[in-house]
C-alpha positions as CSV (number, residue, x, y, z in Angstrom):
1,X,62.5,127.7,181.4
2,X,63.7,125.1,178.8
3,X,61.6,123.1,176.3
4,X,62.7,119.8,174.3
5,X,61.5,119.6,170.6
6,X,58.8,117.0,169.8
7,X,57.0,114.9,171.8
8,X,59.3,114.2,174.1
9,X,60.2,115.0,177.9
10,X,59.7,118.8,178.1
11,X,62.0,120.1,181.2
12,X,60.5,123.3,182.8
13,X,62.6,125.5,185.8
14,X,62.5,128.6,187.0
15,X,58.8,129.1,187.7
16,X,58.6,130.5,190.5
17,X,54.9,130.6,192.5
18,X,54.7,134.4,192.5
19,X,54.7,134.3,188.5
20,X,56.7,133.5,185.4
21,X,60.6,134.1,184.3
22,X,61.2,136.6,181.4
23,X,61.8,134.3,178.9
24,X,58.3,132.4,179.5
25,X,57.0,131.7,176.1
26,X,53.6,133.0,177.2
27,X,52.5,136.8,177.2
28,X,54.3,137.9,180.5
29,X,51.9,141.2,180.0
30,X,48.7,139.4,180.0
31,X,47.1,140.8,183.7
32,X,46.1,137.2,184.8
33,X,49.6,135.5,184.3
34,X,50.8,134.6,187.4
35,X,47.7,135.5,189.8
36,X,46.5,133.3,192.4
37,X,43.5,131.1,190.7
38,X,41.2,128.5,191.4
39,X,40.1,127.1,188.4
40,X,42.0,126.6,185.0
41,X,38.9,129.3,184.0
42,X,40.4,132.1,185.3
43,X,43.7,131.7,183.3
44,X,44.3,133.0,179.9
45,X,44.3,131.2,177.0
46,X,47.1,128.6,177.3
47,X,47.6,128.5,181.0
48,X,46.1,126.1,183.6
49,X,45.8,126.6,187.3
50,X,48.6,124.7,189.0
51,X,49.8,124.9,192.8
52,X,52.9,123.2,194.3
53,X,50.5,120.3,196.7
54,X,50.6,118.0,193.9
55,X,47.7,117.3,191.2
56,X,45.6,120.5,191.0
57,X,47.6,121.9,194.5
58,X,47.4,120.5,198.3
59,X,43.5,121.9,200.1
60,X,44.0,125.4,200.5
61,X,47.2,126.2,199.2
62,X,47.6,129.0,196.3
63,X,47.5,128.3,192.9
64,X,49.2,130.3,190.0
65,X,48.5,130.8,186.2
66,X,51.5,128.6,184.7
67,X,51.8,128.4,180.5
68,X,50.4,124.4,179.9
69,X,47.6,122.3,179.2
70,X,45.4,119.3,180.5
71,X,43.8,118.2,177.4
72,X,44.6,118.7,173.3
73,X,41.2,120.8,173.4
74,X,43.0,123.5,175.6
75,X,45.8,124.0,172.9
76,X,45.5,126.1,169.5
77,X,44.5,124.0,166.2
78,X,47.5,121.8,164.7
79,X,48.8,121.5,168.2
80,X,48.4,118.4,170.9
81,X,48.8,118.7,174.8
82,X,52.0,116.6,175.2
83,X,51.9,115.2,178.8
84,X,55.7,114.3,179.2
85,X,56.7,117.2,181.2
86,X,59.1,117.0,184.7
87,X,59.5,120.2,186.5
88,X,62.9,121.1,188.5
89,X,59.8,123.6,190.6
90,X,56.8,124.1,191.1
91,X,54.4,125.0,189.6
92,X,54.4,122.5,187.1
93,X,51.6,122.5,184.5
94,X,50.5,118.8,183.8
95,X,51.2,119.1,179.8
96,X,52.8,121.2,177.5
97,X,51.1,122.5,174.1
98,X,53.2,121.4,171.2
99,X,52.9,120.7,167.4
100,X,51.1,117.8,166.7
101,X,52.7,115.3,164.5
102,X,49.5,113.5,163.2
103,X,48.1,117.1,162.5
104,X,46.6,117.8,158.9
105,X,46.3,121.4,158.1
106,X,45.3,120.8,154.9
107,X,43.0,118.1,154.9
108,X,44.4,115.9,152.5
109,X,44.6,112.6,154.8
110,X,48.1,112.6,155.4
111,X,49.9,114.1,158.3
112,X,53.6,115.5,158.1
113,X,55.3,112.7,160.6
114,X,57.7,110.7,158.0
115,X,59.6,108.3,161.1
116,X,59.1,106.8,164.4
117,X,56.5,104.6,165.5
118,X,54.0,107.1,166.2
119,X,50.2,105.6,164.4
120,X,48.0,108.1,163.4
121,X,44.5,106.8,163.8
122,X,42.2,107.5,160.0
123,X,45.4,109.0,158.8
124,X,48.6,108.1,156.3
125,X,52.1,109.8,157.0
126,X,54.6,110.8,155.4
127,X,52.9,114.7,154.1
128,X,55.9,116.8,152.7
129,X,54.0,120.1,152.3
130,X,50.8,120.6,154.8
131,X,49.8,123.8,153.3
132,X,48.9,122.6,150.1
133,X,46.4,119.6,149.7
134,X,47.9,118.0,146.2
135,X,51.2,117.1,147.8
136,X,51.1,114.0,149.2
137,X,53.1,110.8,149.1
138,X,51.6,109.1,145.7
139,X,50.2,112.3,143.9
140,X,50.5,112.9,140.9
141,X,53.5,115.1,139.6
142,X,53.0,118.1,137.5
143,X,55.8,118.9,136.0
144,X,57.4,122.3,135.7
145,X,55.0,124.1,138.6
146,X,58.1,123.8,141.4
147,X,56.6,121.7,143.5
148,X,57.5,118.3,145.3
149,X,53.9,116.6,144.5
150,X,54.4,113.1,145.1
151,X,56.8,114.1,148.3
152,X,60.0,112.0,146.7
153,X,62.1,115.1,147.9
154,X,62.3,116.0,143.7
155,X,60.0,118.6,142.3
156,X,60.2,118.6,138.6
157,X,62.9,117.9,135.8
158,X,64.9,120.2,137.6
159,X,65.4,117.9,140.3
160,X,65.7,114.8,138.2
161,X,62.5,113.7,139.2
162,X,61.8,110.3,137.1
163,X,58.4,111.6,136.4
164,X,59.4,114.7,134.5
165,X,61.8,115.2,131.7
166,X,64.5,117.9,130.8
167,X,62.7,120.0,127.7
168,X,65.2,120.6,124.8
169,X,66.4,124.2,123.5
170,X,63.1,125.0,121.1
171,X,61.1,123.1,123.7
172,X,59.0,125.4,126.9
173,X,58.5,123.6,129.9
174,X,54.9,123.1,131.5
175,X,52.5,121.5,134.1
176,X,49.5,121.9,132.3
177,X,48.4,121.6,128.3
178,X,46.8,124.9,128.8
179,X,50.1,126.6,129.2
180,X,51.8,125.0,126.0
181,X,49.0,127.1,124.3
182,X,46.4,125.8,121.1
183,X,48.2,123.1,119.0
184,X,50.2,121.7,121.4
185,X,50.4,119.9,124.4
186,X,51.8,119.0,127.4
187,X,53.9,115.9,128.0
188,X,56.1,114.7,130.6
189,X,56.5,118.5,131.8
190,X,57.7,119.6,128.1
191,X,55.2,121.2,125.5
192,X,55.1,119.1,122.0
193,X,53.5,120.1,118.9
194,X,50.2,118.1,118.4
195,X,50.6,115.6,116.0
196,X,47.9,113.9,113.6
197,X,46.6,110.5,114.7
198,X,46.6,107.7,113.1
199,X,43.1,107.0,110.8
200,X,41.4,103.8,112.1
201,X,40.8,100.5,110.8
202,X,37.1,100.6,109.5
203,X,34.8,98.0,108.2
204,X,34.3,97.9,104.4
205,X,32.1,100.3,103.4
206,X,32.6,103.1,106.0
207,X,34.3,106.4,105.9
208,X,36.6,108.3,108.2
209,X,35.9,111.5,109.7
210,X,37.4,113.8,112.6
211,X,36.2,112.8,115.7
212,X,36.7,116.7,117.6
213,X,39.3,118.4,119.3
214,X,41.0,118.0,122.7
215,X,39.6,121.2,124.7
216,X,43.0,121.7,127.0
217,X,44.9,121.9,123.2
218,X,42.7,122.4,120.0
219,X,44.9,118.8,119.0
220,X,42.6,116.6,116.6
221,X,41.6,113.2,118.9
222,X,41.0,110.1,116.7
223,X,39.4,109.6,113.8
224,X,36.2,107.7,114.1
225,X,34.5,105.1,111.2
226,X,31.0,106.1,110.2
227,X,28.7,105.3,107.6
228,X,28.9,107.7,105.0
229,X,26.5,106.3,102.3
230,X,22.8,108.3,103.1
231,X,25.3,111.8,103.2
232,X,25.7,113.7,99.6
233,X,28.9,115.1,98.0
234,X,27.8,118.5,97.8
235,X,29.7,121.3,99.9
236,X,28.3,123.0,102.2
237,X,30.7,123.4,105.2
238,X,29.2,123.0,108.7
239,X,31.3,124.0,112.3
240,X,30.0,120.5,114.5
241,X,29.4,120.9,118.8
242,X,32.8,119.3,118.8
243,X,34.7,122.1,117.3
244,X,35.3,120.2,113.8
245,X,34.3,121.5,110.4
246,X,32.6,119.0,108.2
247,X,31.8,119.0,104.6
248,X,28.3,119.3,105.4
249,X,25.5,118.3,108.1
250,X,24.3,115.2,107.1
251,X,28.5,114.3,107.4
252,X,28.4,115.8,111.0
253,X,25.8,113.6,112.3
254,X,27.4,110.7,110.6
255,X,30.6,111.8,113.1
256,X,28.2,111.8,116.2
257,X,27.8,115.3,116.3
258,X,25.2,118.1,115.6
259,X,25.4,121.2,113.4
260,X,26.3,124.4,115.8
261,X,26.5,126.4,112.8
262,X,26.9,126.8,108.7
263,X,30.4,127.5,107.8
264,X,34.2,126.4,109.0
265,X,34.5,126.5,112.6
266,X,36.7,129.7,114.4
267,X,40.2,128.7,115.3
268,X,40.3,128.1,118.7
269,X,36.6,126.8,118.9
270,X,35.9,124.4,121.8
271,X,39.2,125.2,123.0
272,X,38.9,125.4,126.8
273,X,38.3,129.1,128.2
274,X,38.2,130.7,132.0
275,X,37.3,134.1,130.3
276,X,36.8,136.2,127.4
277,X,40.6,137.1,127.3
278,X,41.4,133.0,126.5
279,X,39.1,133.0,123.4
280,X,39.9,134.6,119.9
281,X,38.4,137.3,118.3
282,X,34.3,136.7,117.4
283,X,34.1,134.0,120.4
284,X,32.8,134.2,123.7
285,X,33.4,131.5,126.6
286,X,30.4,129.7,126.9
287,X,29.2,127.4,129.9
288,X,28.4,124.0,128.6
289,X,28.0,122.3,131.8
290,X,24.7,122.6,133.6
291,X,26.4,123.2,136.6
292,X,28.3,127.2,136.5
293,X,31.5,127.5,135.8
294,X,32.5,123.8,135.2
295,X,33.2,123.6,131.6
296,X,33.9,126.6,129.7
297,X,34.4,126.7,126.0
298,X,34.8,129.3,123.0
299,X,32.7,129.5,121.0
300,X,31.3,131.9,118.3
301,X,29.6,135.0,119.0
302,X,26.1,134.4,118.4
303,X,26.0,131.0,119.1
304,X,24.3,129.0,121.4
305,X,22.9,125.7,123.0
306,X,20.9,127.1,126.2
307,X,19.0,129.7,126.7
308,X,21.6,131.2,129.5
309,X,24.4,131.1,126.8
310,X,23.0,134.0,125.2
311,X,23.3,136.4,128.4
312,X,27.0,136.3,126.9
313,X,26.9,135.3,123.5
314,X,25.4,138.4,122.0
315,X,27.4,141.9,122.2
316,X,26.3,145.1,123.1
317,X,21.8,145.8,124.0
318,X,19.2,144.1,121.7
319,X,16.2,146.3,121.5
320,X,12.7,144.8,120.8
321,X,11.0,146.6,117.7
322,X,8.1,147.5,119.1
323,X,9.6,149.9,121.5
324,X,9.2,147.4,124.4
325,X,12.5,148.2,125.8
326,X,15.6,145.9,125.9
327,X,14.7,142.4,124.1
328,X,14.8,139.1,126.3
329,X,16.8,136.4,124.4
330,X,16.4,132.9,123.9
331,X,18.3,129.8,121.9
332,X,16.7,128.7,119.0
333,X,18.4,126.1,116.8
334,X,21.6,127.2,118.1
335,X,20.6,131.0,117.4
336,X,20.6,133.9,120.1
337,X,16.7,135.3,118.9
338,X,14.6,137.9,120.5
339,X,11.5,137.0,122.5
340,X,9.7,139.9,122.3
341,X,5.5,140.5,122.4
């Protein structure tokens, strides 16, 4: 039995009626292959019921178990029933189950056939990698994670994609900010120091204050012009929601932001988390999305925004004082407190 590659003529031989040669691709143990059948049902998986009188076999002439297919349904998933089959004997199965070139594995819309005039129906070509469902012909290329993203046959710097760059001798390579670490970022596949942005151009009278930090870095984002002129001189340093520490309050909410807590912010505060292992010492990763798990931050032991936050944000057992047993804790004004009777 031979088999062309593709989906084009498949040449079968050497089938005999009485059963299948050696070097049949099917499992020549299997107890059915070969029997006399009447229906495709009674044929293992991947077989048909074929007879030598032409389509389905001549009125009462025997029928054998043969390795093909009908219909794309009868073939395992990412495969197609490829109909271009001519037998040298019988008998022949009517199609032949083979690899589907408009098949998408990984469900990203594009299937792996790159030439030919084959149209795949709801689908783009041209898939490079159809395990993985970020590599596809105009994705976006992250550098330095060995991958071929945007299928232009280059993955990286390495490969001279244009995307990337080559990362000089005190320079580490990356494909995410988060691997460069706090105070630095990731650019063009290299990690860079964060720099200090450039102060705005306010209005006369205004004032300039931070405007937070980039949670993938710690880096300062831009400045932002407030209005300064109800806010006091005094000191009285306050750690803002956006992971900046501001002379005092009043100054915060000039910035657009609210007072977490009274005194300079942690280093590493608002910088993006996955666990307790990404934060520094006295911070927890807290949830600030309503929905779990989709934004974590550190923040400081202790401190809060939601009630949930403080399943995490306090360390080891609260008791309540009155001997009612382990103390059910709420946020108040960004405080973990006991609720107890």
């Amino acid at each position: 039995m031979r088999r062309a590659l593709g989906l084009g003529l498949l040449v079968l031989s050497g089938c005999p009626a009485g059963g299948l040669s050696a070097n049949s691709p099917r499992d020549s143990g299997t107890e059915l292959l070969g029997n006399t059948c009447a229906a495709d049902s009674q044929c293992p998986a991947g077989m048909v019921c074929e007879g030598c009188g032409g389509e389905g076999g001549g009125e009462g002439e025997g029928k054998t178990c043969v390795p093909g297919c009908r219909e794309k349904a009868q073939c395992p998933a990412a495969m197609t029933c490829n109909p271009n089959v001519l037998c040298t004997e019988c008998p022949c199965p009517p199609g032949w189950c083979d690899l589907d070139p408009c098949r998408d594995v990984d469900g990203d819309g594009f299937a792996p056939v790159t030439e030919g005039p084959l149209q795949c129906p709801g689908k783009k070509t041209g898939d490079c990698d159809d395990a993985r469902n970020t590599a596809f012909p105009g994705a976006l290329e992250v550098c330095a994670n060995g991958v071929d993203d945007d299928c232009d046959g280059k993955a990286d710097a390495r490969d001279d994609d244009g995307v990337c760059r080559t990362c000089g001798p005190s320079q580490s390579y990356c494909s995410t900010s988060r691997t460069c670490g706090l105070g630095a970022r990731c650019e063009r596949g290299c990690c860079e120091t964060c720099g200090t942005p450039p102060p705005p151009t306010c209005d006369a009278g205004q004032c300039v204050l931070p405007g937070g930090v980039e949670p993938d870095t710690g880096c300062q984002v831009a400045p932002v012009c407030a209005d300064c002129s109800g806010c006091p001189t005094t000191v009285a340093y306050v750690c803002g929601l956006n992971g900046v520490t501001y002379q005092n309050a009043c100054l915060a909410r000039a910035a657009g932001t609210q007072a977490l807590y009274a005194g300079q912010c942690l280093t590493g505060e608002q910088h993006r988390c996955t666990g307790q292992f990404d934060c520094f010492g006295n911070q927890y990763c807290r949830d600030t999305s309503p929905d779990a798990g989709v934004d974590l931050r550190c923040t400081r032991l202790n401190t809060c925004v939601h009630d949930a936050d403080c399943e995490w944000a306090v360390q080891g057992t609260v008791l309540c004082p009155d001997g009612g047993g382990v103390a059910p804790l709420g946020c108040d004004n960004f405080r973990c407190v006991t609720r107890c009777r």
